[in-house]
DRENZA-840274 format. One line per field, with one value per residue (C-alpha): residue number from 0; chain; y, x, z. Coordinates in Angstrom, 3 decimals. Layout:
<koldos>
resi (NUM / ...)
chain (A / ...)
v (Y / ...)
u (X / ...)
w (Z / ...)
</koldos>
This chain:
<koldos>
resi (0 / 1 / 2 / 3 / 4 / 5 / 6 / 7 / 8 / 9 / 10 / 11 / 12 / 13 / 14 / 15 / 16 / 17 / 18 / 19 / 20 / 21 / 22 / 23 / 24 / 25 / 26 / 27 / 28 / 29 / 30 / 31 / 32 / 33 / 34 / 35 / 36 / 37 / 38 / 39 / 40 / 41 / 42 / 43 / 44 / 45 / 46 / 47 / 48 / 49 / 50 / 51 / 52 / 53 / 54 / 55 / 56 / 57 / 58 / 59 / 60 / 61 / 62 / 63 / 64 / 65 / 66 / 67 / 68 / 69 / 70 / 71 / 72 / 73 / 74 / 75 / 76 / 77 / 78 / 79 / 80 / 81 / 82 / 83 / 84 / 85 / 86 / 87)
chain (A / A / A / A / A / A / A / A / A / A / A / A / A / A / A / A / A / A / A / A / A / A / A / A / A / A / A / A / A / A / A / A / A / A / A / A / A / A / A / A / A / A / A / A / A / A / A / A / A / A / A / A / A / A / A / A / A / A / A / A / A / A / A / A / A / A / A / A / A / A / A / A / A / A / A / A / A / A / A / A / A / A / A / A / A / A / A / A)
v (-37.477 / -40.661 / -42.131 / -44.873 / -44.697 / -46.928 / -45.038 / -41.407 / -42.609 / -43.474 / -40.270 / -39.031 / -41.296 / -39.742 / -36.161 / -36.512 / -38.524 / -36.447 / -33.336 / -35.319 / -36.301 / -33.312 / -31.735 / -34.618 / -33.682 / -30.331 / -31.099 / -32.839 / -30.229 / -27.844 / -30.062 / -30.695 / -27.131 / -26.519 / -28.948 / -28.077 / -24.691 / -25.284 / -27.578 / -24.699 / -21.665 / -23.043 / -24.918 / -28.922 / -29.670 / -27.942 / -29.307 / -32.905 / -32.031 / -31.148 / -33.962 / -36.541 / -34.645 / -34.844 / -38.449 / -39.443 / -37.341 / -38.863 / -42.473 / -41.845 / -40.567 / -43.778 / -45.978 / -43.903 / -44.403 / -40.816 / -42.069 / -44.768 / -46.328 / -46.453 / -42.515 / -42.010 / -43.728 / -41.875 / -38.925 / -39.461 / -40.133 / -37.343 / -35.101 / -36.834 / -36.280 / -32.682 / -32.708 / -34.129 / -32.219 / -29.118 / -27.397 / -27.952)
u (-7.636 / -8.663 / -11.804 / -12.861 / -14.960 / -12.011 / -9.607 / -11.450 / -11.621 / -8.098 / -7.154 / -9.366 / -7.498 / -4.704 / -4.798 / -5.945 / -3.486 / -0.884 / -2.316 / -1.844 / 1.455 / 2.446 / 1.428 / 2.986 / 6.787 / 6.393 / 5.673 / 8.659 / 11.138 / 9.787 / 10.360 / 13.729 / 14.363 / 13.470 / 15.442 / 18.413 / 17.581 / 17.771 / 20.133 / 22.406 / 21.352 / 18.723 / 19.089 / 19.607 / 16.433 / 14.219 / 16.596 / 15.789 / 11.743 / 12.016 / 13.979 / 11.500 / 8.547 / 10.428 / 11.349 / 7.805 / 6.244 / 9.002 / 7.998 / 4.276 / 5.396 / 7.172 / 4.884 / 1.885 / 4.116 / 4.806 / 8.353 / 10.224 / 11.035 / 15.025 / 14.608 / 13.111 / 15.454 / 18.280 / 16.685 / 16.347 / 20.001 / 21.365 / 19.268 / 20.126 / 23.949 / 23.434 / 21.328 / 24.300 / 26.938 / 24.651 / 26.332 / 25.389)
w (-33.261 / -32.395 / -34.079 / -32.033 / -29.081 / -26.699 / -28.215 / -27.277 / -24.494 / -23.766 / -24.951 / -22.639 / -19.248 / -20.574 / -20.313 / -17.215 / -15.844 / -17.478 / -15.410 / -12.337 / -12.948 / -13.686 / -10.709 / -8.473 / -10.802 / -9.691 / -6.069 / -6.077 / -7.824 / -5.669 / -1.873 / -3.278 / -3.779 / -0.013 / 1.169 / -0.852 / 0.615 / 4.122 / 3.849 / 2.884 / 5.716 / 8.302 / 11.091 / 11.449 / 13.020 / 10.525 / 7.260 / 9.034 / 9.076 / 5.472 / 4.206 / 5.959 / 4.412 / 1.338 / 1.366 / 1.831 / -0.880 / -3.566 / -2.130 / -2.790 / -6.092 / -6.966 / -5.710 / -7.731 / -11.313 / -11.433 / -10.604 / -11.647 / -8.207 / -8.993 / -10.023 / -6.636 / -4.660 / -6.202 / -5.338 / -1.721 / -1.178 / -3.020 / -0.745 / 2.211 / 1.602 / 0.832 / 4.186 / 5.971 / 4.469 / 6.227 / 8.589 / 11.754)
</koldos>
């Protein structure tokens, strides 16, 4: 443990911003998981609504740090193919 008072500190910052990120990772498995899912049964429109929905909570992820922004752009385009390869 750290011994410090910067460093207790620090240790502090960083359990709590591991927490958050956390959360943010799982947000994101999860809206990919829809969208994969609708992408293989539902209709176009609503596949389309989920991927934008998606695409802008893996951008604020990215642009927060909880993604690296090369990660999240990878991401995006995989699930847009699989939206597009839907049928329609």
């Amino acid at each position: 443990m750290a011994n410090h008072k910067s460093a207790i500190k620090r240790a502090r910052q960083n359990e709590i911003r591991r927490q958050r990120n956390r959360g943010v990772k799982t947000r994101v498995k999860s809206v990919i998981k829809e969208v994969s899912a609708a992408a293989l049964g539902e209709d176009q429109e609503a596949t389309t609504a989920k991927l934008k929905s998606a695409q802008s909570l893996i951008d604020k992820a990215a642009k927060k740090g909880v993604l690296h922004r090369r990660t999240a752009a990878r991401k995006i385009s995989r699930l847009t193919k699989a939206a597009r390869r839907a049928p329609a």
